[in-house]
MIZA-632812 format. One record per atom (N, C-alpha, C): residue in one letter; x, y, z. Coordinates in steps of 0.001 Angstrom, whole numbers, plus 500000, padded with zeros to 6 digits. Layout:
! MIZA-632812
AXYZ ...
This chain:
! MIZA-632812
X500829498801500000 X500000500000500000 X500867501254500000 X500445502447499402 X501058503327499480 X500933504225500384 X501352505096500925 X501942505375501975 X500481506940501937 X499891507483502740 X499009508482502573 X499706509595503105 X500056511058502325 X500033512170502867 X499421512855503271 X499824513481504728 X498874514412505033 X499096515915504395 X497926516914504798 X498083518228504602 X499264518326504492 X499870518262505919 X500735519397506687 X502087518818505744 X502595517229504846 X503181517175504232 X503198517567502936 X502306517744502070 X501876518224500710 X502333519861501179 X501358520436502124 X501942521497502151 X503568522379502733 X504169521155503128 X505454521723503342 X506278520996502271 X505902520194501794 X506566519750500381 X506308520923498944 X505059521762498870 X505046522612497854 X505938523916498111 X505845524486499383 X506487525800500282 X508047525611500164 X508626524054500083 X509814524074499699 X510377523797498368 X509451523670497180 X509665523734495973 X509353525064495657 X508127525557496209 X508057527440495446 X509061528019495970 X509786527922497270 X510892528991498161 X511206529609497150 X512196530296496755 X513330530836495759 X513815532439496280 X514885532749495892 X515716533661496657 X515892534149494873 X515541535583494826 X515999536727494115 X516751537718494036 X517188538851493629 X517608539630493763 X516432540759493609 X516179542054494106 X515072542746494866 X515712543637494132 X515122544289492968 X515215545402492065 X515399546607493027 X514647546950493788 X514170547744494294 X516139548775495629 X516289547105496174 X516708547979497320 X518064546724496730 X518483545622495593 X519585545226495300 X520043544356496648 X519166543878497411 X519490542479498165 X518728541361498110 X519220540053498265 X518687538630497940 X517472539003498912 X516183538847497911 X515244538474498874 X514475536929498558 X513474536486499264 X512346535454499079 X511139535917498652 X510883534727497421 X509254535520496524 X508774534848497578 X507365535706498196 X506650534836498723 X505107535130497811 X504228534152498231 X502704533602497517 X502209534537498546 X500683535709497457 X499857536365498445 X498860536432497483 X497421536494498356 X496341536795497700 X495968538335497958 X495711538789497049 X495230540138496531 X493399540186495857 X493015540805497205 X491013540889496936 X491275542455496775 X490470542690495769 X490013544069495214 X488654544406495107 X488279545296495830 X486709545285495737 X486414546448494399 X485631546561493532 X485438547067492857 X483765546821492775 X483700548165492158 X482188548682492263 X481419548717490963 X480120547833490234 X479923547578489434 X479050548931488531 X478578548626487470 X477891549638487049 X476119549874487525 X475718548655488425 X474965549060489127 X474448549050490696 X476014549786491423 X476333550133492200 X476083548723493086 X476474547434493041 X476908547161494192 X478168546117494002 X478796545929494637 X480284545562494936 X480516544162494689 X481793543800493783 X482594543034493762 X483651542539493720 X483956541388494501 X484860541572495099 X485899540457494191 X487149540768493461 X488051540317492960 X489324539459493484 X489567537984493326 X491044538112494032 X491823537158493403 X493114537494493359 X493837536753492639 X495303536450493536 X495988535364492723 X497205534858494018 X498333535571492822 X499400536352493859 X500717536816493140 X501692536478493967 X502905536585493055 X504387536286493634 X504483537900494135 X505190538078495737 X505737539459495760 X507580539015496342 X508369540285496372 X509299540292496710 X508912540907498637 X509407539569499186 X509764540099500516 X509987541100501247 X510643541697500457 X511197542959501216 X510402543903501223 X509807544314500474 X509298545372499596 X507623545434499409 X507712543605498594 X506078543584498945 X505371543881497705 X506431544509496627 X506156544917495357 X506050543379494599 X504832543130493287 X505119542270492336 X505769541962491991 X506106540304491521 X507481539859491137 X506634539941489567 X507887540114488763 X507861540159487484 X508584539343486441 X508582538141486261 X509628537208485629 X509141535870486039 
């Protein structure tokens, strides 16, 4: 039988394949991309709200979008 993973292994098995260390345009030191979700509420054309969200790479330091 094969062996069952849990969560907590899948998810520390993906966190150590995404890691990665860059260089940070911004301020020119190695940083870590990390994974963030970004909700945007935006307001429709008949006035009531929705809400947008999407997952991005940012640079650590900074917090700014990774681009590449």
């Amino acid at each position: 039988m094969a062996k069952v993973q849990s969560f907590a292994d899948k998810a520390a098995k993906l966190a150590k394949k995404a890691e990665s260390t860059v260089m940070c345009p911004d301020t020119n030191q190695e940083t870590r991309l990390i994974n963030v979700r970004l909700v945007e509420a935006v307001t429709t054309e008949k006035g009531s709200v929705k809400f947008l969200d999407r997952n991005m790479r940012v640079y650590e330091s900074t917090y700014k979008p990774y681009k590449g």
